[in-house]
C-alpha positions in Angstrom: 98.2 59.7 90.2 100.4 58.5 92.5 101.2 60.6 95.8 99.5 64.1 94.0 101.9 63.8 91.2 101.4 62.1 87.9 102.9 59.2 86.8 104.1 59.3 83.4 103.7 56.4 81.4 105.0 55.8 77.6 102.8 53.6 75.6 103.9 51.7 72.3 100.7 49.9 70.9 102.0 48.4 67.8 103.3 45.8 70.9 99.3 45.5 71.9 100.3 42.0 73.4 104.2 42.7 74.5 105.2 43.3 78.0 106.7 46.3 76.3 103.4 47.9 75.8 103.7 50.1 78.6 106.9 51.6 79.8 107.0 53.8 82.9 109.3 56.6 82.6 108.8 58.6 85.8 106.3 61.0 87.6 106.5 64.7 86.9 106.0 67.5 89.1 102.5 69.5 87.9 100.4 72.1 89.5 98.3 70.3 92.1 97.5 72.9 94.2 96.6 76.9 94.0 99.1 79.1 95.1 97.7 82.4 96.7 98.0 84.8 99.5 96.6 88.2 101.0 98.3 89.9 104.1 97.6 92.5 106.6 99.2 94.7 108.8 97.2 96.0 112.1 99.6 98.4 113.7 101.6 100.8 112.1 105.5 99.5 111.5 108.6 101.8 111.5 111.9 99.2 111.4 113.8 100.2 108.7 116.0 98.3 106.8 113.8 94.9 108.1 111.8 93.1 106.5 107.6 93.7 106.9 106.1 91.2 108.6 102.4 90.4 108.5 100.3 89.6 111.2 97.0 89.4 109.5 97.2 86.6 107.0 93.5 86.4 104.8 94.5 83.5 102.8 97.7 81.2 102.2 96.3 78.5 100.1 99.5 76.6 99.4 101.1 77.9 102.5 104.0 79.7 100.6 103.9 83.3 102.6 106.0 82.8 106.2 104.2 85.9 108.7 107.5 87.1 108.8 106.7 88.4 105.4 108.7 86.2 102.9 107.6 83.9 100.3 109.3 81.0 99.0 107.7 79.5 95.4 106.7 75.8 95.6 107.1 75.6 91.6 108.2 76.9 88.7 106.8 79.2 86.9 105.1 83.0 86.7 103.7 84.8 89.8 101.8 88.1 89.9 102.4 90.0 93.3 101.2 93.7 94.6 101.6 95.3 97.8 99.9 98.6 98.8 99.9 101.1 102.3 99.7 104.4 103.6 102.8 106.1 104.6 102.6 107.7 108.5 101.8 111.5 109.2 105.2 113.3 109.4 107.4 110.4 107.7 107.8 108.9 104.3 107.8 105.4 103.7 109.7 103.6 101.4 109.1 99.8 101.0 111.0 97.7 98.4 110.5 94.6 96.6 113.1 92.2 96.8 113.4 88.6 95.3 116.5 86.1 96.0 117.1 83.6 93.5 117.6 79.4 95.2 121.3 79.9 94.0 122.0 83.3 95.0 123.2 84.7 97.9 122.0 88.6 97.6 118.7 89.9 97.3 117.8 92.1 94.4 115.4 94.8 94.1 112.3 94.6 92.0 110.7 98.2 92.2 108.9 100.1 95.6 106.2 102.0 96.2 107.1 105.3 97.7 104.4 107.5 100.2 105.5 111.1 100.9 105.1 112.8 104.7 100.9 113.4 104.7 99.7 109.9 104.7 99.8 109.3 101.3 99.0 105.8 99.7 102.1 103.5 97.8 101.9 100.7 95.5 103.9 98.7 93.1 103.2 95.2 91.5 105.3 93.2 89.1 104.7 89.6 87.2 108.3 87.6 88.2 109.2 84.3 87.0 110.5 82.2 89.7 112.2 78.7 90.5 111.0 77.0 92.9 112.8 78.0 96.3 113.2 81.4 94.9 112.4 84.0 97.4 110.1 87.6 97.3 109.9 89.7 100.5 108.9 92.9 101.2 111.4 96.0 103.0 110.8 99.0 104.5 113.9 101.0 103.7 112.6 104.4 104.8 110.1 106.3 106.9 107.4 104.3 108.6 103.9 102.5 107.0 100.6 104.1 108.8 98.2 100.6 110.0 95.5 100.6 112.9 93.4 97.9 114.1 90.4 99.2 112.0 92.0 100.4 109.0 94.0 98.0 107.2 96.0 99.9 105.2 99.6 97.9 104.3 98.4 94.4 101.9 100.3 92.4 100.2 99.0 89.5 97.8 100.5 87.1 95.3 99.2 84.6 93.2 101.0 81.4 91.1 99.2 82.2 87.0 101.7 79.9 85.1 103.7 76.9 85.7 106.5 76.3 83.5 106.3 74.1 81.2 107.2 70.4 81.9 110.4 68.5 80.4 110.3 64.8 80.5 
């Protein structure tokens, strides 16, 4: 291990006694470290056509969720994310999932969850593969989300299953 990465190191052993035994040929970028989150609203949120931020964050091992309410992948590979609420009394809500690839300039829409006028519970989840740098956020395009300091209705997790495999 050098630095949390692995150091990758070809050996030859029919040269057992050669100085060409070993040949170093570079350190490759594995999973060190979980990547999960779980976020919170407290208040209720009616901005449309922002993005939700969070200001209750549970957990962030890997510290890829910004409050603001975007998440940038640290690697490669498959994430699983879900988010969840309760839309306000007397307003829909209408909150989007969005990811932006690292080379792209535009966001593009995943799926949304969708609550009609009575305070009526949304969800949506989806399995994405990402690059590292790619982006997933959360908008409210319509209505507003229903939170309260005691009920924590609006979450929104994720959670790194797979890394891609590794080319050397």
């Amino acid at each position: 291990m050098i630095s949390k990465q692995v150091q990758n190191v070809y050996c030859d052993f029919s040269k057992s006694n050669d100085a060409g035994l070993q040949k170093w040929i570079g350190i490759v970028d594995v999973k060190s470290a979980p990547v999960y989150f779980q976020a919170q609203r407290t208040t209720s949120y009616s901005t449309v056509g922002s993005v939700v931020p969070f200001d209750l964050i549970r957990l962030n091992d890997g510290k890829a969720l910004d409050p603001s309410g975007v998440f940038v992948a640290p690697a490669p590979g498959k994430y699983f994310f879900g988010f969840s609420g309760l839309s306000d009394n007397g307003a829909l809500a209408r909150v989007v999932l969005e990811v932006k690839t690292a080379s792209s300039l535009d966001w593009s829409r995943v799926g949304e969850g969708y609550g009609d006028t009575t305070f009526k519970t949304f969800a949506f989840h989806a399995t994405l593969e990402l690059l590292k740098g790619d982006q997933v956020r959360l908008v409210l395009t319509e209505g507003a989300i229903h939170d309260s300091d005691l009920h924590f209705y609006t979450n929104f997790f994720g959670v790194f299953i797979a890394q891609n495999e590794l080319t050397v």
